[in-house]
N, C-alpha and C positions, 0 to 999 in steps of 0.2 A: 545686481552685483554678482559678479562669478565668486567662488570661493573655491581654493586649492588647499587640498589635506595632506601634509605629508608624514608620514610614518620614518621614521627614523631612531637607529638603537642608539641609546646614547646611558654611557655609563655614568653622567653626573647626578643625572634624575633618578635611575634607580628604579621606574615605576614596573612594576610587573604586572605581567597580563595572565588572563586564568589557565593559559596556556604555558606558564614560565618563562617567556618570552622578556628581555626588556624591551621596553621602548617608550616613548617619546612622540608628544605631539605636537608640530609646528603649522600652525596656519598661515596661510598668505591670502590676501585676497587679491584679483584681479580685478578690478574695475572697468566698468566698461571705459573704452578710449586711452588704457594703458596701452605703450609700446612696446613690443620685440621688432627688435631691427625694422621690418618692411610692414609689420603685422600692429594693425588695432583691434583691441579686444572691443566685440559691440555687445554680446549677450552669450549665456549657458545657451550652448546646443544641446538635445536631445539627444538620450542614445538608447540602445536596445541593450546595454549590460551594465553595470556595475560601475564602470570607468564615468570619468567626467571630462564632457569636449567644452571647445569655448569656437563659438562662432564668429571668426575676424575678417578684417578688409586689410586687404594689402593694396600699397601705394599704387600697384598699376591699375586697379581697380576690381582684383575681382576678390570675392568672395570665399571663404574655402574654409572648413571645421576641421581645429586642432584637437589631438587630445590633450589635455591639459600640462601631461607629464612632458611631453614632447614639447609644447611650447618656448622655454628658454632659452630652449639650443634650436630651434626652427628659426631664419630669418626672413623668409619670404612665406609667398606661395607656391613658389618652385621658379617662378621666373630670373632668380638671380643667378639658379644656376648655367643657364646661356647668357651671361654675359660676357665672357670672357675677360673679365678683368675689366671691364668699361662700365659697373653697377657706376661707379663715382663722376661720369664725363657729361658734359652736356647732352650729348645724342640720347641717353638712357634718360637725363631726366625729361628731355622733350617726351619721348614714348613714354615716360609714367603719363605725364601731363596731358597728353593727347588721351591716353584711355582715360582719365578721369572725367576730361570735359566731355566725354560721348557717353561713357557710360556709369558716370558716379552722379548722381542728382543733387545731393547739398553741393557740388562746386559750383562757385558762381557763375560761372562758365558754360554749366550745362542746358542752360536754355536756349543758347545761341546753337547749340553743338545737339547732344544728344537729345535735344527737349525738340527737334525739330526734324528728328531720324537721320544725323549724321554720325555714323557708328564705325567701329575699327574690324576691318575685315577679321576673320579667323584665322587666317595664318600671319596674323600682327597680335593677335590681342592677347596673346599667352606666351609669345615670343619673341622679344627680343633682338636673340641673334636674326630672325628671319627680316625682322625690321629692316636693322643695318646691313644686313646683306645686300638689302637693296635701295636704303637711302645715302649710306657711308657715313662717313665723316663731316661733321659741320666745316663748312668752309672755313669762315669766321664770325668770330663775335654780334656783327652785323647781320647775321642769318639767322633764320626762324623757319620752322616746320608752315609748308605752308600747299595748301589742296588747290590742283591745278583746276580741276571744276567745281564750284563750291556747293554743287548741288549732289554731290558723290563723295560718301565718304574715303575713311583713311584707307586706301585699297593701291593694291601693285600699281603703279604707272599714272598714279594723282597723287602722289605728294613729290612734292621738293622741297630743299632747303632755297629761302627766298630773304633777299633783304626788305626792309618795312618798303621803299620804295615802290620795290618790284609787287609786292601783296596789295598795296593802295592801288595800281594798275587791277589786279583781279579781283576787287570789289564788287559785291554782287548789282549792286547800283550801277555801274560806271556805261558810260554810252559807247559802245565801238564803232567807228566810221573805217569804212572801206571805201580809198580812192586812189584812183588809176593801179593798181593793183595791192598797194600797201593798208594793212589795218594795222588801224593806231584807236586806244581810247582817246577821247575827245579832249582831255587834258593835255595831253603830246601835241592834237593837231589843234591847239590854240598857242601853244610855245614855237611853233615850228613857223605857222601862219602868221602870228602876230596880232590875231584875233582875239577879244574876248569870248572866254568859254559862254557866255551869256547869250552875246550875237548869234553863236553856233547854234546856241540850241533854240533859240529864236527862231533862225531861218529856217530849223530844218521844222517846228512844229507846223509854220505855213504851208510846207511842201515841197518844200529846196529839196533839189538832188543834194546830194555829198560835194560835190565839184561846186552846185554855186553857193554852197551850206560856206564854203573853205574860201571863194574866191576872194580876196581883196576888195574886189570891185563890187562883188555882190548885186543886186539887183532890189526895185523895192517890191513886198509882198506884194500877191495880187488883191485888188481891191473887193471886200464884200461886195455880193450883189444887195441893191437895193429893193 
C-alpha cells in the first residue's frame, strides 16, 4: 500500500508544531490499482531523498515513477500530450491496445502478441501522434488495426487498418495458391472455382500443381506403388 502525507495549515485544528507553526495532518492512501486519468498506482517506488514516488502503469503500457505530490494533476505518462485532441477516438484507443497486448503481460492478449516477440517499434511505442501520422483515421466501424506480415511487429509499413474479412485472408494458417499469375488464399480460389476448399487441399497434398489443384476436371491421384 502506498500512503500520501499531506501537511496542510488549517486554522480549525489549531495544532501547533515546536516550531510555532500551525498545521494539520491529512492522510490519503493510494492503493495499488487506484486511477489518475491514464495512470495505475502498482507499488511505492524507491527514492534517494525524502520525497515519496509511486510506481505506475499507464494505459499504453509503459511504466514510469510519480512523485506522489505530482500525481493528481499528472494524467498520463506523457503520451496524452501528442494527442492532439484525439486521447478520446478509436485510433488512440487501438494504439493503447496494440502496446498493451505486446508489451503488458497480464493482458489476455499477450501471449498471442508479446508472449511470442511481436512488439511495438520505438517510434510507436511512446507516441502517439507518430502512430497516426502514419496509419490515419479509422476508415469505419468495420476496421481494425491489423499487421500486414504477421510474423513482424507493429513497425512503419505493417500495419493497416483492415476489416475482420480482410484479417481472416492474413491468417497465419491460411494456404496462398498462385495461378496463371494471380495469388488468392485457398478460400477465394474455392468461391471462385466452385471447388470445395477440402478437394483443394487434397489434390495439392498428392502433388497437383495449382492449375490441376483448381481444375474442374481435376485428374485422379497417382496411384501408390505396390
Amino acid at each position: 500500500m502506498a500512503e500520501t502525507t499531506i501537511h496542510r495549515r488549517n486554522a480549525a485544528s489549531r495544532g501547533r508544531t515546536k516550531a510555532g507553526r500551525f498545521t494539520s495532518q491529512i492522510t490519503a492512501r493510494y492503493d495499488a490499482g487506484v486511477r489518475f486519468g491514464a495512470l495505475t498506482v502498482i507499488r511505492d517506488a524507491p527514492t534517494s531523498g525524502p520525497r515519496r514516488a509511486l510506481e505506475c502503469r499507464c494505459d499504453c503500457g509503459a511504466i514510469k515513477v510519480i512523485m506522489y505530490s505530482n500525481l493528481a494533476r499528472q494524467k498520463s505518462c506523457g503520451c496524452l500530450r501528442g494527442t492532439h485532441g484525439l486521447a478520446k477516438t478509436p485510433e488512440y484507443t487501438a494504439w493503447v491496445n496494440m502496446n498493451r497486448r505486446c508489451h503488458y503481460p497480464p493482458d489476455p492478449s499477450y501471449w498471442r502478441y508479446g508472449g511470442r516477440g511481436i512488439i511495438v517499434c520505438d517510434e510507436w511505442r511512446h507516441n502517439f501522434a507518430a502512430f497516426y501520422s502514419e496509419i490515419g483515421p479509422r476508415p469505419s466501424a468495420l476496421h481494425s488495426l491489423d499487421r500486414i506480415d504477421n510474423n513482424r511487429g507493429y513497425e512503419s509499413r505493417n500495419v493497416r487498418w483492415a476489416t475482420d474479412a480482410e484479417q481472416k485472408r492474413n491468417m497465419r494458417k491460411n494456404v496462398w495458391l498462385t495461378h496463371e499469375g494471380r495469388t488468392m488464399v485457398l478460400r477465394d480460389w474455392a468461391t471462385e472455382t466452385g471447388l470445395k476448399q477440402m478437394t483443394i487441399r487434397s489434390r495439392l497434398r498428392v502433388g497437383m500443381s495449382a492449375g490441376e489443384a483448381l481444375s474442374r476436371k481435376g485428374r485422379r491421384p497417382p496411384a501408390p506403388p505396390r
